[in-house]
N, C-alpha and C positions, 0 to 999 in steps of 0.2 A: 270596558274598553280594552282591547288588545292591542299590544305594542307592536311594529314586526322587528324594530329591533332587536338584536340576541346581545349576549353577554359582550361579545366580542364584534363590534363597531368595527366600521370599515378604517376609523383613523387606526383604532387598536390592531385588526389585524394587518396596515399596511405599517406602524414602529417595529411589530413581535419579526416579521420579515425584512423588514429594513437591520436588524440587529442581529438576526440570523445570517444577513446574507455578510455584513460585518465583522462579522465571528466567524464565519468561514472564509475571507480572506484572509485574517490577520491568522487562523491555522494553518493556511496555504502556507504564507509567509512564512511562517514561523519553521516551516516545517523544512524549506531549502537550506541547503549544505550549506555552512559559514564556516570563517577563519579567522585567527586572530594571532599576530604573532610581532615579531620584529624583523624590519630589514636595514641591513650594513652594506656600505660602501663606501661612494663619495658623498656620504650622511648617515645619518641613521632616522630609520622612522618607525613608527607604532604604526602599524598595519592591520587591516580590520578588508576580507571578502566578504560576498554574500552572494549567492548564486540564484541566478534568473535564467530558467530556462535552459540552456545548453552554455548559455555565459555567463559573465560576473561582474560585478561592480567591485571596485577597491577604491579606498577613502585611508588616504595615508595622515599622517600628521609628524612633524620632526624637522630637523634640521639638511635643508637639502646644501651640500656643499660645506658643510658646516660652519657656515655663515647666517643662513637666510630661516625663517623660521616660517615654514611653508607647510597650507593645508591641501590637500589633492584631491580629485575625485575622476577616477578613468572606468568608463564602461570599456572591459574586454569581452570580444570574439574571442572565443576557441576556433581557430583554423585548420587542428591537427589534432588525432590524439590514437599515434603510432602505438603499434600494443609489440612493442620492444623487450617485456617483462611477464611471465606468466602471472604475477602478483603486484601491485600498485598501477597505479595508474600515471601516465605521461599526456602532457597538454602543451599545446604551443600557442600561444593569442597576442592578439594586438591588438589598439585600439584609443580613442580621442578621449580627452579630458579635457578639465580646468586647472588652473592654482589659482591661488593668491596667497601673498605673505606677507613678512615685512623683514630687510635684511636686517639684522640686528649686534653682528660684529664686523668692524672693521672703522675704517674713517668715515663712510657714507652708511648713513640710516636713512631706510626709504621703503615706502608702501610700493607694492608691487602684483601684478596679475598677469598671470599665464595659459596663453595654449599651450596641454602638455599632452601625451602622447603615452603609449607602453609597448614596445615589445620585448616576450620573454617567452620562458616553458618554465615548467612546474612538475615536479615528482610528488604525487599523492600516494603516501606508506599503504599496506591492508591494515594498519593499526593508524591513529589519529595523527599524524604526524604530517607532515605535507616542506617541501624544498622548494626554492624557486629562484633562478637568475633574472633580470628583467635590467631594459635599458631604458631610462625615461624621459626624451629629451623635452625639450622649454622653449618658449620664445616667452623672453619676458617685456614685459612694460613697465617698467619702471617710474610713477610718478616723482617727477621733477631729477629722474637720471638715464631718461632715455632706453635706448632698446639694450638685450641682451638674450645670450644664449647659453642655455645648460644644457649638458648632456650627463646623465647620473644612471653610472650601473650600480645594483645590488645585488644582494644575494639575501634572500630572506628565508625564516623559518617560521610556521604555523601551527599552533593546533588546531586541529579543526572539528568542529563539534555542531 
């Protein structure tokens, strides 16, 4: 008796493709321009981009106002990107987030969640280096303190790799 089965099963060759096709996004991914650095102002945060496309996601962490211990996450548009400089590169973007935190110095301690917002520009070096100004502002909700609002500029630096 002859089998017509082969070595390689239609379950077998539809995992070897499932894991291929897996592996090639996670090297896509892998492969987009990131950043990682600090940014100062009316806070300080740990800052972390990752670049989709012609735009970015940023996922901050830190102290916004340096009260409130806030996590971020703002998808930016690149709007602009003025060639002002024969070397590095210039970017202008905006664009919607979230927070949430919890305020954690002063008289009032309190859980909190935010629509938050970015506009800014950014100088990317021809060496790994990257600048950026950005304004962030909040509408917060405050469980059990009600509404509020921030506005928080920075100024941040990156490596980017």
């Amino acid at each position: 008796m002859h089998s017509t089965e082969t070595p390689f099963s239609t379950p077998v060759k539809k995992t070897i493709l499932i894991i291929v096709t897996i592996l090639g996004f996670a090297t896509a991914a892998a492969a987009q321009p990131r950043a990682v650095g600090a940014k100062l102002g009316w806070g300080a945060d740990i800052s972390y981009q990752h670049t989709m496309n012609s735009n970015f996601m940023e996922v901050d962490l830190g102290l916004n106002n340096f009260n409130s211990l806030d996590f971020t996450v703002i998808y930016n548009f690149i709007i602009a990107q003025p060639e002002w400089t024969e070397v590095g590169e210039w970017s202008f973007y905006i664009g919607p987030g979230a927070a949430m935190g919890m305020k954690v110095f002063g008289e009032e301690n309190y859980f909190h969640i935010a629509a938050a917002g970015m506009v800014g520009f950014e100088y990317a070096f021809p060496f790994p280096l990257q600048l950026s100004f950005d304004v962030k502002p909040q509408l917060i909700v405050g469980f059990g303190h009600g509404f509020a609002w921030s506005m928080t500029p920075s100024i941040g630096v990156r490596y980017r790799f």
